[in-house]
N, C-alpha and C positions, 0 to 999 in steps of 0.2 A: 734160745729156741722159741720160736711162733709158740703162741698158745694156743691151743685146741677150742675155737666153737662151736659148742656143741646147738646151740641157736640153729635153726634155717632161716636164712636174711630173710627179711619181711621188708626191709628199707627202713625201718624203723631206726631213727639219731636223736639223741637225745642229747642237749647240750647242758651241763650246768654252767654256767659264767656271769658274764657281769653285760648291764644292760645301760645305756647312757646316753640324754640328751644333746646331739653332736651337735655345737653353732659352728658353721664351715664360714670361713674369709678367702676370697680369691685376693689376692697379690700379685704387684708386676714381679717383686724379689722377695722374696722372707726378709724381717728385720733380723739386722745385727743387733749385738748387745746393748741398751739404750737408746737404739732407732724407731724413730715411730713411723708407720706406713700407715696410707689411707688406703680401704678396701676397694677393689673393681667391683664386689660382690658379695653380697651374705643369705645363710641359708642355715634352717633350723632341721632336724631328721634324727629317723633314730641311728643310736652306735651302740659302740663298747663292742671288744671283739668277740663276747657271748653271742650277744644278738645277731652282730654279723654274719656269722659263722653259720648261723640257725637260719639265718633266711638264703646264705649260700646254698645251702643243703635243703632246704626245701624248694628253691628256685631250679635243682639238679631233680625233683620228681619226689625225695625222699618224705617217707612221715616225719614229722617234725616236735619234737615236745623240748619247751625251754625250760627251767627252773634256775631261779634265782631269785634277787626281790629288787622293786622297787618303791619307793615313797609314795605316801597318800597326798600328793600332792596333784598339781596341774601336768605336770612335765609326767609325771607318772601313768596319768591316766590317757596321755597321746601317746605313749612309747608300747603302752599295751593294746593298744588300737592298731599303732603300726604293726607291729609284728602281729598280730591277728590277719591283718589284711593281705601281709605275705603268707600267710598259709603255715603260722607256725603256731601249736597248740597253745596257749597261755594258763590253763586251769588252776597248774602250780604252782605260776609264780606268786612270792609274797609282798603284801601289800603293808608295808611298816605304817605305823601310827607318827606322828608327830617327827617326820625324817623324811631329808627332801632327796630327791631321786639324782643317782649318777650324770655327770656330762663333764663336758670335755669341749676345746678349743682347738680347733681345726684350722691352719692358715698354710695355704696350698697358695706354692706361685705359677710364673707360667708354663713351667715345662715338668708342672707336677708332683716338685718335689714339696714335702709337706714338712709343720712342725706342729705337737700336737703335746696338750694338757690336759689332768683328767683330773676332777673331782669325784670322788668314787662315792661320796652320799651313803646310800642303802646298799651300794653292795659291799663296804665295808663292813656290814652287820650278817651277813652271808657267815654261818658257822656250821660251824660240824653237825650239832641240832638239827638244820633246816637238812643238810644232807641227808640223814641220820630219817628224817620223816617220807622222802621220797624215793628211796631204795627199793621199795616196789616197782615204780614207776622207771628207776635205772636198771634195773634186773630184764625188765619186758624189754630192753632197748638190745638191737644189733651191735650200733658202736654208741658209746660216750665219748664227748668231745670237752675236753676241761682246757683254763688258760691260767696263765699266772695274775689275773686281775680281781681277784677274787681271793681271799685268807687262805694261808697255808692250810692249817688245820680244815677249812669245808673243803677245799681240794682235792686234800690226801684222803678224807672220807668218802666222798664223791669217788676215788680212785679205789678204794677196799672194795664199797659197794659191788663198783660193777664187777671188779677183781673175783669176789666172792661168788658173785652168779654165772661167770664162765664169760662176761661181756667185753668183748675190745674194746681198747681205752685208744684214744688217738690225746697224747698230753701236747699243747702248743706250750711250751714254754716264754710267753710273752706276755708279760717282763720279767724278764729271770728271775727267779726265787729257789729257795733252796726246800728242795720236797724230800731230800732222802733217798728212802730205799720205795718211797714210794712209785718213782719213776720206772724201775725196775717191768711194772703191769705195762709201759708205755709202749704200743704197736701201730703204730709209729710213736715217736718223741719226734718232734718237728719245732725245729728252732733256726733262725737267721745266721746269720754270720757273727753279729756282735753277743749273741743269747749261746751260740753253738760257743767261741771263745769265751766266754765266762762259765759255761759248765767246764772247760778243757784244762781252762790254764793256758790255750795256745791259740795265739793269731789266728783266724781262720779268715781270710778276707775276699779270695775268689776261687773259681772251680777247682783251680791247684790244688789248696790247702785244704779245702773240703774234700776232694780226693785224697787225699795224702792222710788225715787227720781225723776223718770222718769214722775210719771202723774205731777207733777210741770209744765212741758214743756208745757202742756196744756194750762197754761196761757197766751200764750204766739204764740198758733197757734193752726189749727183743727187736726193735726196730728203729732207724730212724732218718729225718728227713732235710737235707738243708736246705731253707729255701735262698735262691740267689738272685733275687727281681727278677731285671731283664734275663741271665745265662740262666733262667731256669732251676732247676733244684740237683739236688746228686742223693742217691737215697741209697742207705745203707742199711742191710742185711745178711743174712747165714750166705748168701751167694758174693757178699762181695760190698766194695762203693761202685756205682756208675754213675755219671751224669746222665741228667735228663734236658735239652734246650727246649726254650721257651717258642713258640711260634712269635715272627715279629710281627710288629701290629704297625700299624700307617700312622696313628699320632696317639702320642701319651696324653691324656689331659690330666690326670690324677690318679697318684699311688695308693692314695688313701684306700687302707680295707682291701688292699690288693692278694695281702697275706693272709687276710678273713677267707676273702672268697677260697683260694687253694684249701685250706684248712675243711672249708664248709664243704667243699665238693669231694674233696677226700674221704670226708665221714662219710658223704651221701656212696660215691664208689664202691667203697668195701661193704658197706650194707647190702648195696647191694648184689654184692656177692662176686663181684671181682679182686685180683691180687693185687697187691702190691703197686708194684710196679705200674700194671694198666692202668688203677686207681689214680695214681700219681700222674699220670701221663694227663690224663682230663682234669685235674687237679691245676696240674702246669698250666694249661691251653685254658682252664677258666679262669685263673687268675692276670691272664696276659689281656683275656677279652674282658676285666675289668677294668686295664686303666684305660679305656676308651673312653671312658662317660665320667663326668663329675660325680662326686659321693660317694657311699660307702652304701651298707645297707637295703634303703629304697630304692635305689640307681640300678641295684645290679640286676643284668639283662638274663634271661632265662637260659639256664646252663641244661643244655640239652646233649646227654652222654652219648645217645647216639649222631647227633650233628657235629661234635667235636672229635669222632672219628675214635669213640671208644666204644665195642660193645663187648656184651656178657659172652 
């Protein structure tokens, strides 16, 4: 059953996650196992799909507040600039002493498909503590936006939290991790094909099987979401699974953060005070207008709910 909030959207999202130094490589192919490739391209920015997610959602109009931490280092203090620049609060995130900041390796070839590494640095020290100190700050939020990149344990607290204060939780389960019963608060749970089969136990590989397999999720939380790249998403609730298709786009240049952006605009959506379903619908259509442009994060183009043909 949908939880009750008792909130009046204010558009206020609040993301806890994880924040990361992204170095991106353009490629003619991805290497195989052993293969070495020379880059077409390279390129520094911020990532990690906290951050992402935070600047999707504030790039869709929503208020914006991040928390998590990064290192007192160099990489630290450009990744808090960046996301200041996109218009996403910084006041709380934390600044570790002698601990160097999240990043990740990014190698995207030509038709966009990526392969990607992640040193989690400072957000591996991300605990239940830090959760545990910002709970006011997640109380005052419409939706919370949590990922699996970031400790189980600051997670599932992150999830009490907003649980406790009547706030919707939107959980991205990426990269699967096992959260319990804490999924349960998850309105939506929003996981892939390979993230959706690893909670199920069952294949889940295209619209079929998402359809077919998808009210399962049900046991498991009050909502939830699969995303399927290009065929769009199928979202599962008390009325059912349907598919949702993607608008197609004129050329792919990069996936990267494509599932950030859907996640981020989703928060921004229901904050601001649309269902489900509509939410998802601009959700879809801004995740499809992100693989147009290289990057993740800084790249992404302003998701405006009323120009993607969604309003209140």
């Amino acid at each position: 059953m949908p939880r009750s909030n008792t909130h009046r959207p204010s558009d206020r999202v609040v993301v806890f996650g994880s924040i990361n130094l992204d170095s991106s490589f353009r490629v003619a192919s991805l290497p195989a196992p052993g293969e070495t490739v020379i880059t077409l391209s390279g390129s520094k920015g911020l990532g990690g799909k906290g951050a992402n997610q935070a600047v999707a959602a504030a790039r869709s109009g929503a208020l914006v507040t991040f928390l998590g931490a990064v290192g007192d280092d160099d990489a630290g203090r450009q990744l808090l600039v960046a996301l200041e620049a996109a218009g996403v609060e910084t006041d709380f995130v934390r600044r570790l002493v002698s601990v160097e900041s999240g990043s990740a390796m990014i190698v995207v070839d030509a038709i966009g498909q990526n392969q990607i590494v992640v040193s989690s640095g400072a957000n591996a020290l991300v605990d239940s503590q830090l959760a545990a100190s910002v709970s006011q700050v997640i109380a005052e939020a419409d939706v919370v936006i949590v990922q699996g990149e970031l400790t189980e344990p600051a997670t599932t607290a992150a999830i009490a939290a907003a649980d406790a204060a009547g706030v919707r939780v939107i959980v991205n389960l990426a990269p699967y991790m096992e959260m319990g019963s804490a999924l349960r608060t998850a309105d939506p749970l929003v996981v892939n094909e390979v993230e959706a089969s690893q909670l199920l136990g069952t294949v889940i590989s295209d619209r079929g099987s998402a359809l077919a397999f998808g009210p399962q999720l049900l046991e498991f939380c009050r909502s939830a979401v699969v995303t399927l790249g290009a065929e769009g998403a199928v979202i599962v609730d008390a009325q059912g699974a349907r598919h949702l298709a993607a608008p197609v786009v004129a050329e792919v240049r990069d996936t990267t953060g494509a599932g950030d952006a859907l996640v981020g605009v989703l928060g921004a959506a229901l904050a601001h005070g649309l269902e489900l379903e509509q939410a998802l619908r601009a959700a879809v259509a801004a995740a499809s207008q992100s693989v147009t442009v290289s990057g993740a994060a800084e790249s992404y183009p302003r998701f405006s709910l009323d120009e993607i043909g969604v309003t209140q």
